[in-house]
Legacy VTK file of the C-alpha trace (Angstrom):
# vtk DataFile Version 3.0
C-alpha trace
ASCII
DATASET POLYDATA
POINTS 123 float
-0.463 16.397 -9.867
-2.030 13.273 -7.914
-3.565 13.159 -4.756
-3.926 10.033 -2.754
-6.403 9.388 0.317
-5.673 5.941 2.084
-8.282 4.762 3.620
-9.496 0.955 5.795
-6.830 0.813 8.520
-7.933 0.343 11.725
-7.508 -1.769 14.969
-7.827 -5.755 14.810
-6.879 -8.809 16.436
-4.056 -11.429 15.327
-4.981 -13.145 12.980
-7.375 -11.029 11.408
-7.898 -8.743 8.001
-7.721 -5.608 6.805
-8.323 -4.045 3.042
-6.710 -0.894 2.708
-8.041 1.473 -0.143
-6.121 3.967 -1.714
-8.174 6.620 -4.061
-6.191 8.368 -6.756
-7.105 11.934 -8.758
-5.930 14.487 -10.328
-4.274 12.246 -13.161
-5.200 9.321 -15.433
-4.845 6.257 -12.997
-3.629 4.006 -15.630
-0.469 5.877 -16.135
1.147 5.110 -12.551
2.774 1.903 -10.963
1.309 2.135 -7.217
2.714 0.782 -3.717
2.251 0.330 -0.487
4.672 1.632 2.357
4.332 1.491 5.821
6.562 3.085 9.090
6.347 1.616 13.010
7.636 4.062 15.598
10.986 4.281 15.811
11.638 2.318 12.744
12.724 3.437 8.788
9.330 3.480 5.914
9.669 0.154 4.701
8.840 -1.114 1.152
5.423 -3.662 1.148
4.368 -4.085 -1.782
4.257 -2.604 -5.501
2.297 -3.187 -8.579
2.528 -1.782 -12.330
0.229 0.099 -14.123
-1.583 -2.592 -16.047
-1.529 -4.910 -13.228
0.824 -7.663 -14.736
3.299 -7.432 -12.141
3.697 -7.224 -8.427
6.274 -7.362 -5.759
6.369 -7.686 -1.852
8.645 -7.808 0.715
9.543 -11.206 2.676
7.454 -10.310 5.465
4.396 -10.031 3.893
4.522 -12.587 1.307
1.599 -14.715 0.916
-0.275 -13.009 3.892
-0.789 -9.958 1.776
-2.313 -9.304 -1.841
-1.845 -5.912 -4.354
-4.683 -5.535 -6.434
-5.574 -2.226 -8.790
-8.919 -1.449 -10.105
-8.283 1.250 -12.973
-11.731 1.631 -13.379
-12.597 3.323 -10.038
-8.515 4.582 -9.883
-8.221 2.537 -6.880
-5.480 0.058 -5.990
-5.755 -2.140 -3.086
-3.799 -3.681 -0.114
-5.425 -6.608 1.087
-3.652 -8.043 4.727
-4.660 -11.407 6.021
-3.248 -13.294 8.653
-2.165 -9.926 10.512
0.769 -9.964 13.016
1.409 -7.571 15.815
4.711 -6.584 13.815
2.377 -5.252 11.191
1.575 -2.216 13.124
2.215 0.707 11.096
1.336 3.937 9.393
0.356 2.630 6.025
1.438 5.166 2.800
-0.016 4.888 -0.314
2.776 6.127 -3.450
2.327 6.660 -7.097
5.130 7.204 -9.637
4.896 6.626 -13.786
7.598 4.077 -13.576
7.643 0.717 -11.217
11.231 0.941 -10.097
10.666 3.950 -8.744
7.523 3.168 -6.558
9.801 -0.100 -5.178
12.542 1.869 -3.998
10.541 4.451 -2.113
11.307 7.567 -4.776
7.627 7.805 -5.741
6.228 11.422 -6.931
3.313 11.254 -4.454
2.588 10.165 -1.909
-0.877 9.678 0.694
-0.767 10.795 4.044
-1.616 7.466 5.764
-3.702 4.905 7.814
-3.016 3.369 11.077
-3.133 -0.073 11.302
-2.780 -1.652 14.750
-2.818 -5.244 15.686
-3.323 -6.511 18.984
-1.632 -9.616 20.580
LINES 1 124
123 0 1 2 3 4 5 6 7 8 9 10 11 12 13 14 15 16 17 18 19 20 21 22 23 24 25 26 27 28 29 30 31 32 33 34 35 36 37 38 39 40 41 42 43 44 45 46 47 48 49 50 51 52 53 54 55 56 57 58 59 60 61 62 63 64 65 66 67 68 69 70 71 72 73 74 75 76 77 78 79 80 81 82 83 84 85 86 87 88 89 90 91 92 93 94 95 96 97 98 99 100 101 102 103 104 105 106 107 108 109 110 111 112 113 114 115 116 117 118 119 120 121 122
């Protein structure tokens, strides 16, 4: 079993950043491939980003490209999401995931899963 706590969402204006935290237990960090997720109202969880276990590779979706960065720290079984340049279309619940294999955590089938963080950006 892992358990995931998201935490650094919040409100902020265009333009603006935000470093999401997501704090893993229950299970030696080191062994999952991590993402990010996030759902607006009235719209489907989409896919935002993904790294593996070591760190070697990440992924992100077109609309978040070079705005926003995927970072782990093993160490303190932490991986990261931080958001620059933030858009009202960012809005979302933000959902950590955590699954042993990478393909899995890109495709939204991850084992576990956080329970969120409300970002908001304002016009």
């Amino acid at each position: 079993q892992v358990q995931l706590v998201e935490s650094g969402g919040g409100l902020v204006q265009a333009g603006g950043s935000l470093r999401l935290s997501c704090a893993a237990s229950g299970r030696t960090f080191s062994n999952y491939a991590m993402g990010w997720f996030r759902q607006a109202p009235g719209k489907e969880r989409e896919f935002v980003a993904a790294i593996s276990r070591s760190g070697s590779i990440t992924d992100y979706t077109d609309s978040v490209k070079d705005r926003f960065t995927i970072s782990r720290d093993n160490a303190k079984n932490t991986v990261y999401l931080q958001m620059n340049s933030l858009k009202p279309e960012d809005t979302a619940v933000y959902y950590c995931a955590a699954d042993p294999g990478l393909r899995a955590v890109r495709t939204g089938h991850g084992d576990y899963w956080g329970h969120g963080t409300q970002v908001t950006v304002s016009s």
